[in-house]
C-alpha positions in Angstrom: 0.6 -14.2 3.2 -2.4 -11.9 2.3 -2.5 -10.4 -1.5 -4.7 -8.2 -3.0 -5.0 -6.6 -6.3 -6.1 -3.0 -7.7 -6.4 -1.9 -11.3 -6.3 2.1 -12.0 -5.3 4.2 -15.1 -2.5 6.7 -15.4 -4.1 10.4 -14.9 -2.5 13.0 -17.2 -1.9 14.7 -13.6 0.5 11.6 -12.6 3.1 12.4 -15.5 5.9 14.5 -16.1 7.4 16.5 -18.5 8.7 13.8 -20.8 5.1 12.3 -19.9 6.5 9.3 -18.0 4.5 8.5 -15.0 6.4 11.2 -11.8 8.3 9.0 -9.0 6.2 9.7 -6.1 3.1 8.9 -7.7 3.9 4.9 -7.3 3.7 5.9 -3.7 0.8 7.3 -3.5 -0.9 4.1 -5.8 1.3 1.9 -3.0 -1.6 4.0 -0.2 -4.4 3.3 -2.5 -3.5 -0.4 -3.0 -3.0 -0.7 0.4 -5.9 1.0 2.0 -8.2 -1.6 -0.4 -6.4 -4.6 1.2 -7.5 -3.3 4.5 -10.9 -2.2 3.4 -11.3 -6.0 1.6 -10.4 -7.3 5.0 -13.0 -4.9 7.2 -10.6 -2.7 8.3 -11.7 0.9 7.5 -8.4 3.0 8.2 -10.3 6.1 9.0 -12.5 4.5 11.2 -9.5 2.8 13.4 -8.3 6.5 13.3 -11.9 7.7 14.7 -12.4 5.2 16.9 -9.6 3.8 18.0 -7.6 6.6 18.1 -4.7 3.9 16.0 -2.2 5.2 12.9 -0.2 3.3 10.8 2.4 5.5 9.5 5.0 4.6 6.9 8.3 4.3 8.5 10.3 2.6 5.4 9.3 3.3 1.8 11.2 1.9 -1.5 10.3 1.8 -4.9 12.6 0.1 -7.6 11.4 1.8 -11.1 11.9 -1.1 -14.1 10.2 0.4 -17.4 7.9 3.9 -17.4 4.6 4.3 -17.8 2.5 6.8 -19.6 -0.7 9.1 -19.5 -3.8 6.0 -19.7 -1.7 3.1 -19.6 -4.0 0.8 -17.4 -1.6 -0.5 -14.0 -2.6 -3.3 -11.9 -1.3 -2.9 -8.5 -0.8 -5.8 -6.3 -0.3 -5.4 -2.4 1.2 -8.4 -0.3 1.3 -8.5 2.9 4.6 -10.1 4.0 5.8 -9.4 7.6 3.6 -9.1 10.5 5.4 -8.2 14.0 4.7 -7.4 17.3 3.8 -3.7 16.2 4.7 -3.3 12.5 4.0 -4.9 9.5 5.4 -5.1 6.0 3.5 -4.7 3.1 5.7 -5.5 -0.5 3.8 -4.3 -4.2 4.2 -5.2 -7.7 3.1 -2.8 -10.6 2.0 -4.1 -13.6 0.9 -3.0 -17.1 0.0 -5.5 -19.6 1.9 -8.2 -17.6 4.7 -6.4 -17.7 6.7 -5.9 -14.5 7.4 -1.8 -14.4 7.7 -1.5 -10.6 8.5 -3.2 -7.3 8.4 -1.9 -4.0 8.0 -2.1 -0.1 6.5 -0.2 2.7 7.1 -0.7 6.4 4.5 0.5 9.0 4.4 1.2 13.1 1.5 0.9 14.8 1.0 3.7 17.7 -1.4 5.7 19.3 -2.1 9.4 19.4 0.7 10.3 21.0 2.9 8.6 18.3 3.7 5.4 20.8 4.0 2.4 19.1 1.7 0.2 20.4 0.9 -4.2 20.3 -1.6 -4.8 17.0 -4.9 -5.5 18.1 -5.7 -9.2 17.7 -8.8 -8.5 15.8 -6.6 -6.5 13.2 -3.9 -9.4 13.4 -6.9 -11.7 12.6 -8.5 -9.6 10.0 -5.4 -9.1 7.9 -4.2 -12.8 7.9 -7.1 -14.3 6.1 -5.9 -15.6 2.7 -7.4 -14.1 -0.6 
């Protein structure tokens, strides 16, 4: 399916004590990445918030840690989308740093209204997301 790719550097802020790069910061890169496949596709989350009163939120999140980062390493993030239902979709990320594998990981994702309802995805989402990059 879909791919896209992001490229950040390690903030000071994202490590730890032994200054290794803290768990739930690939988590937080995984929203980044993300949102910027959506955004590449025209799909502004905020504005499908605003205005069409839809969320995405995570319902399954996993991140399999294979060698540490540090404070400036540059990370290349890629986001595939690989499972598009009814009303959730699946969204799988490598984490790379000078072509080194260092992370693998998956997030799952309802979609529902504002009452929390899960709700059909709107064909023009359906048909934004599965053009091929």
């Amino acid at each position: 399916m879909s791919k896209h790719i992001i490229e950040l550097r390690v903030r000071y802020a994202e490590t730890d004590q032994m200054g290794v790069v803290y768990y739930s910061n690939y988590l937080v890169w995984f929203e980044a990445a993300r949102t910027e496949f959506f955004r590449e596709r025209g799909i502004v989350y905020r504005e499908i918030e605003e205005n069409e009163k839809i969320y995405l939120p995570v319902t399954e999140a996993y991140c399999r840690y294979r060698a540490p980062l540090r404070y400036d390493d540059k990370v290349e993030i890629t986001t595939e989308l690989t499972d598009v239902g009814p009303t959730r979709i699946t969204f799988e990320y490598e984490v790379k740093s000078e072509g080194k594998l260092t992370a693998t990981g998956k997030t799952k994702h309802a979609f529902v209204n504002s009452e929390g309802t899960p709700i059909r995805i709107p064909d023009h989402i359906k048909k934004a997301i599965a053009i091929s990059s």
